[in-house]
C-alpha positions in Angstrom: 133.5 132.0 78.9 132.6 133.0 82.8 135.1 130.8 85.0 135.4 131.4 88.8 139.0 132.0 89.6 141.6 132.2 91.7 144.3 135.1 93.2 146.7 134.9 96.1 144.5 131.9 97.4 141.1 134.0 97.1 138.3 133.4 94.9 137.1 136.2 91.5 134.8 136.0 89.2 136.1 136.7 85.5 133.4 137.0 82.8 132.7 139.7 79.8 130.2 142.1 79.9 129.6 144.5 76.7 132.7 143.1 74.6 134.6 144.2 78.2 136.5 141.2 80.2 136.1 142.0 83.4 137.8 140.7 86.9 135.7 140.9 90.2 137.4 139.6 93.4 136.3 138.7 96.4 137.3 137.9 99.8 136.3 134.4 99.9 138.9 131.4 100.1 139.2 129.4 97.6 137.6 126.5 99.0 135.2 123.6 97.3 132.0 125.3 99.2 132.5 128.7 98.2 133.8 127.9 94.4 129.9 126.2 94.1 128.4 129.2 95.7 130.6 131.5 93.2 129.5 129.2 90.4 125.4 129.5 91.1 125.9 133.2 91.3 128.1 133.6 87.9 125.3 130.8 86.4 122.9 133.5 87.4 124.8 136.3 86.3 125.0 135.2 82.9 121.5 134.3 82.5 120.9 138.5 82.7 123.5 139.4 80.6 122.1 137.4 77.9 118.8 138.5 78.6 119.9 141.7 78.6 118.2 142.1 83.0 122.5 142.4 84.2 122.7 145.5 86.3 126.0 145.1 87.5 125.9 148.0 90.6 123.5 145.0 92.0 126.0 142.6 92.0 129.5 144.5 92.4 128.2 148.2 94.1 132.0 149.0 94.8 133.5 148.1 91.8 135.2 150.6 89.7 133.5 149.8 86.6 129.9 150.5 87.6 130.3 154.1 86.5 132.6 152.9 83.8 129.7 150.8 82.6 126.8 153.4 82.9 129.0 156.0 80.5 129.3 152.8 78.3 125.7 152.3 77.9 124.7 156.3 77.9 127.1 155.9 75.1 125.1 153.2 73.3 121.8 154.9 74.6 122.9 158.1 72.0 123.9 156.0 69.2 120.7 154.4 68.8 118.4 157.5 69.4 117.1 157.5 65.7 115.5 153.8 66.3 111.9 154.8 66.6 109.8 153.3 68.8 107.1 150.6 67.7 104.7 152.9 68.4 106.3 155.8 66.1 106.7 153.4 63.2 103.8 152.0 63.6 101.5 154.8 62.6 104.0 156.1 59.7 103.4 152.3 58.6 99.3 152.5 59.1 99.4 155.8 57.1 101.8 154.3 53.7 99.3 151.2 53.5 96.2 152.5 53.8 95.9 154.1 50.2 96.2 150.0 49.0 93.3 148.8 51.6 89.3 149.4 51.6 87.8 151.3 54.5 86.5 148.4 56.2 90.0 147.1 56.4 91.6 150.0 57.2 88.8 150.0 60.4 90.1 146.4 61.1 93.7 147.4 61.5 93.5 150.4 63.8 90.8 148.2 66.3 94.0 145.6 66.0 96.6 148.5 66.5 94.5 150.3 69.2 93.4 147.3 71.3 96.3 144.7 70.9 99.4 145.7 69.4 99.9 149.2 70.7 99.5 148.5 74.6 102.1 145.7 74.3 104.8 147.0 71.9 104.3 150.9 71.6 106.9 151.9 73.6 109.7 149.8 72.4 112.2 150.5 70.5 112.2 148.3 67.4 115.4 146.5 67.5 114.5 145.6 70.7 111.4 143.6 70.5 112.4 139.9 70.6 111.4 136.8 69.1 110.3 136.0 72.7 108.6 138.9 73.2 106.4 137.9 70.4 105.5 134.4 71.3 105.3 135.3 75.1 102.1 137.6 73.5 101.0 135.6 71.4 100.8 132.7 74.5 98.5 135.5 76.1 96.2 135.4 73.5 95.7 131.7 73.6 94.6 132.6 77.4 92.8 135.6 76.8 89.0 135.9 76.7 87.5 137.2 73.7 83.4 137.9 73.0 80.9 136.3 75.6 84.0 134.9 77.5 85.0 132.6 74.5 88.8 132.3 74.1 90.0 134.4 71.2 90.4 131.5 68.2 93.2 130.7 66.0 92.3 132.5 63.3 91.5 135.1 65.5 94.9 135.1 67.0 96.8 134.7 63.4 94.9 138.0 62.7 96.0 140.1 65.5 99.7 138.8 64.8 99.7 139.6 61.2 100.0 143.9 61.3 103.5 142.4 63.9 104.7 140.2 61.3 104.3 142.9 58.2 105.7 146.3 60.6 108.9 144.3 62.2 109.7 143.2 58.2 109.2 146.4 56.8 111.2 148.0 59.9 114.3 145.6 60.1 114.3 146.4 56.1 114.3 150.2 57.0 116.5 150.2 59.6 118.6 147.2 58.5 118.4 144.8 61.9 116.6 141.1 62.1 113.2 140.8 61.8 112.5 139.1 65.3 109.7 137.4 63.3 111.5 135.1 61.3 110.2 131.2 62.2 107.2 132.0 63.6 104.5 129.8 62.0 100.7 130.7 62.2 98.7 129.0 64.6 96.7 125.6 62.9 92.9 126.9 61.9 90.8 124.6 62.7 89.0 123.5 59.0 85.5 125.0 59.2 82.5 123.6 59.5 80.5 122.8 56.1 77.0 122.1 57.3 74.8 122.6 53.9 71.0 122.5 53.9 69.8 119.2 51.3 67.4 120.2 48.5 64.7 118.9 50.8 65.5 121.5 53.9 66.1 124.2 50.6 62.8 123.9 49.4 61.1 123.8 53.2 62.8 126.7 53.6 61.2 128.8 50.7 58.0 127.3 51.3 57.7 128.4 54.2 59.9 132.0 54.1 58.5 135.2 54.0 57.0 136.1 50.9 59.5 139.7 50.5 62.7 137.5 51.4 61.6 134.1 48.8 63.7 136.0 46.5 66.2 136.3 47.9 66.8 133.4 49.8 66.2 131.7 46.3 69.1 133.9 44.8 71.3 132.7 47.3 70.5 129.2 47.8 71.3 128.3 44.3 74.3 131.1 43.0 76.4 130.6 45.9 76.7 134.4 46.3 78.5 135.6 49.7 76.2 137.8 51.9 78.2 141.3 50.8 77.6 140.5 46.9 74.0 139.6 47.3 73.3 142.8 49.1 75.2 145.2 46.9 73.7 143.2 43.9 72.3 146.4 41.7 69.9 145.6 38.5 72.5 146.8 36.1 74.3 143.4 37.1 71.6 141.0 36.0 71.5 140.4 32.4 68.3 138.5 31.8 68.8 138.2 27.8 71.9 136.1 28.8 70.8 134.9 32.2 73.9 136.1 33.9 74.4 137.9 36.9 77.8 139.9 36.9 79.2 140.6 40.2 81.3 143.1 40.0 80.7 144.8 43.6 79.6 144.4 47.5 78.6 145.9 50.2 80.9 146.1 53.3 80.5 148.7 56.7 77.3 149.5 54.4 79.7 151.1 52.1 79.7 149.8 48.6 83.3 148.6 47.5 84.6 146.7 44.3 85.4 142.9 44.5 87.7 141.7 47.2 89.8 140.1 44.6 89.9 139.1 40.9 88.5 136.0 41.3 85.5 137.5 43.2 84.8 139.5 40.0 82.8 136.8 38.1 79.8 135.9 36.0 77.3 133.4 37.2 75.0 131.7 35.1 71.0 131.5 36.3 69.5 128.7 37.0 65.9 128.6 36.0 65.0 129.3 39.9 66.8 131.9 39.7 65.9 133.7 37.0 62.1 132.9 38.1 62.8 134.7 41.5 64.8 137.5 39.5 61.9 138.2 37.4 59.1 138.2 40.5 61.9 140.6 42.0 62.2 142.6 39.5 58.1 143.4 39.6 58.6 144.2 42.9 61.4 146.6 43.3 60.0 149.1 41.1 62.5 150.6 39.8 65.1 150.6 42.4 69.0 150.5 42.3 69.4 147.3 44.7 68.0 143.9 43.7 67.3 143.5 47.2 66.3 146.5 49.9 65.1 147.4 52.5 61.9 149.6 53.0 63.7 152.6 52.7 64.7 151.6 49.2 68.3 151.0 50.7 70.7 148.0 50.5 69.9 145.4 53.1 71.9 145.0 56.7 72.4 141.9 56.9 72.6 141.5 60.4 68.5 142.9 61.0 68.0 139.8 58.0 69.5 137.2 59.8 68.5 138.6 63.2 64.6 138.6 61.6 64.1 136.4 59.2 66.7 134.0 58.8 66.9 132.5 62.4 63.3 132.6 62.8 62.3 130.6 59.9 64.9 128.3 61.2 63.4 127.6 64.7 59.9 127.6 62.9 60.9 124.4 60.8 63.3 123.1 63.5 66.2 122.8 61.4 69.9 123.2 63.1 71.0 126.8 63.5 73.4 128.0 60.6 75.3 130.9 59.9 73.4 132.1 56.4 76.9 131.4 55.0 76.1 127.9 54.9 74.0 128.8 51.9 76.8 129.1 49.7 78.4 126.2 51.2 74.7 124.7 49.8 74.8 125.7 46.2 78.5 124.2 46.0 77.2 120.8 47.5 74.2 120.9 45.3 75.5 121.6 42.1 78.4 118.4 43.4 75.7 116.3 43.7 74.2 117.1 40.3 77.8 116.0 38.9 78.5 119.7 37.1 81.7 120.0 36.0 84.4 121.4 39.6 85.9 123.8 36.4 82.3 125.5 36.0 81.4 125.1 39.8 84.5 127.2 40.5 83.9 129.3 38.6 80.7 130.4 39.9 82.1 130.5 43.2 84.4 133.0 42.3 87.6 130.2 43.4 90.7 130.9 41.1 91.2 127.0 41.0 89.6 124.2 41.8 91.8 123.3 45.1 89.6 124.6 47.4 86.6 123.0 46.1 88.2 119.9 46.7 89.9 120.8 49.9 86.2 121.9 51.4 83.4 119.7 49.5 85.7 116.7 49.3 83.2 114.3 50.9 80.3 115.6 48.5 82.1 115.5 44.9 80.8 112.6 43.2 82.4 111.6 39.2 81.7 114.7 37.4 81.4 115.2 33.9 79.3 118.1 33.2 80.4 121.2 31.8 77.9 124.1 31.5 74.9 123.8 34.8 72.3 122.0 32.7 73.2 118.8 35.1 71.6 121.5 38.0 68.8 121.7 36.5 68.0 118.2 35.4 69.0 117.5 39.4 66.3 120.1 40.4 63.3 119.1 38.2 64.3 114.9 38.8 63.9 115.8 42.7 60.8 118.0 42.0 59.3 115.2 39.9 60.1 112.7 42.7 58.2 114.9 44.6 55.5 116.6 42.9 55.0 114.4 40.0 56.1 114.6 36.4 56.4 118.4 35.5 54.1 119.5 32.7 56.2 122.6 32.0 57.3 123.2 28.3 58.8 126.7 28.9 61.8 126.7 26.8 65.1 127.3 28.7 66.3 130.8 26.6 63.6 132.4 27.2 
């Protein structure tokens, strides 16, 4: 422990300094003014040495020791020369994970690396990046501006600090030091928003649609398929004998890649508007790969579709603005309010459990008691008779 001292009635300071205990005197007297001006000084002094700032020529230029102490830490300099820097680890890390990641995520990390990560810790050794360190940047993305001068999010945020989190463990496991990332909890997500269409916006919707995207919007309304299924949906995944549509791949950086994760891989069962809009696809197509393409015969982007069809028809009817997410947020609160069966509805989601359905749709899950979709479709034609009349159609439901 640092204590100011006292010698032939003047005043030292006696403290430790690299495992070293250490006597610097001085040529004050040892009076009650001067002991409280030593102590502010040693207070300060061991404020650097713990955060490691202590230059101690600064403080004690004639002392013997400052030389001492520079051989001491060219000493310590040498015997940690083969701790890479964060930088140098950092791309031997990129390059082992990237044979277990797709493309599109691989693009996602080196932006992250590039952009974030690099410009702060690159050229740090590893053992030397801190838990503060860490939190200091992460508190500067909180402040920071992200796209169209909108602060970076949380999730946002959790993203960036993720690649830290994974290279510091597999580092301090390498090099055998402390992960300064230990205790550091994610930043609370916000729960997103679930703003589904009712069956009554639904059906304005694909009234009033273009007649190419009908189809479409119809597949996704009531499948609950994510935006990168639907458009990497090929014709050898829709079984019309069965009326299943298998997905089994999607379409990401316009690059077609499996299933993000088992769960994804799944079988959905068609609903009779769905297989209607299948079969009027189908005719259309001609032959094509895709369910859904473009005129070029190619997959859809789906950022021209939502740019040119999907907003538009949304001003035109003067409904809210949406993400075209929301449409699989849709089929889960529809087939809720139909009462199917959370088991089946999961299912078709492509959820491994029904926790999340719960979690997200709580407000809209009635007592349900179905099993196997027929509810839907007792929901759909009840609302369409409510509508329309009683519904004179006798087409049997294997066709």
């Amino acid at each position: 422990m640092a204590t100011i001292a006292e010698c032939n009635g003047k005043l030292l300071f006696d403290f430790r300094y690299k495992g070293i205990r250490v006597k610097e005197y001085t040529p004050l007297p040892d009076t009650p003014a001067n002991r409280k001006k030593m102590q502010m000084i040693m207070d300060r002094i061991e404020a650097e040495i713990l955060l490691g700032t202590f230059d101690y020529a600064q403080y004690f230029p004639n002392s013997k020791r400052v030389e001492k102490f520079k051989v001491l830490e060219n000493r310590i300099a040498c015997a940690r020369s083969d701790m890479p820097t964060f930088r140098e680890f950092t791309e031997v890390w990129f390059l082992e994970k990237q044979p277990e990641w797709r493309n599109s995520y691989i693009l996602n990390i080196r932006q992250t690396l590039d952009k974030y990560l690099l410009p702060k810790f690159g050229d740090k050794e590893l053992d030397m990046i801190t838990k503060a360190d860490i939190l200091a940047f992460r508190s500067d993305l909180v402040r920071q501006d992200g796209l169209k001068g909108r602060k970076l999010s949380a999730s946002r945020i959790n993203h960036v600090l993720m690649p830290v989190r994974q290279i510091m463990e597999e580092a301090a496991d390498r090099y055998d030091f402390q992960s300064p990332y230990r205790n550091i909890k994610p930043l609370k997500v916000p729960r997103s928003d679930v703003e589904p269409f009712t069956l009554e916006e639904v059906q304005l919707i694909l009234e009033h649609i273009r007649r190419d995207f009908k189809a479409y919007y119809s597949v996704r309304f009531f499948t609950g398929l994510r935006t990168a299924e639907i458009d990497g949906l090929p014709w050898d995944a829709v079984d019309f004998e069965r009326r299943q549509i298998l997905v089994k791949q999607a379409i990401v950086n316009r690059e077609i890649v499996p299933t993000k994760t088992d769960g994804s891989y799944r079988t959905i069962d068609m609903s009779k508007p769905v297989y209607e809009a299948l079969r009027e696809q189908r005719k259309a197509t001609k032959g094509e790969t895709y369910v859904f393409t473009n005129g070029a015969g190619q997959p859809l982007r789906h950022n021209d579709v939502t740019k040119k069809v999907w907003y538009p028809i949304l001003r035109l009817l003067g409904l809210k603005k949406r993400r075209p997410y929301q449409t699989r947020h849709t089929a889960a609160t529809l087939w809720l309010a139909s009462g199917e069966s959370p088991e089946w509805i999961a299912r078709q989601m492509g959820h491994a459990t029904t926790e999340m359905l719960f979690t997200v749709y709580s407000r809209y899950v009635p007592n349900l008691v179905r099993q196997d979709g027929s509810a839907f479709e007792t929901f759909l034609k009840s609302k369409h008779e409510v509508n329309n009349g009683p519904s004179h159609d006798t087409e049997d439901r294997n066709e």
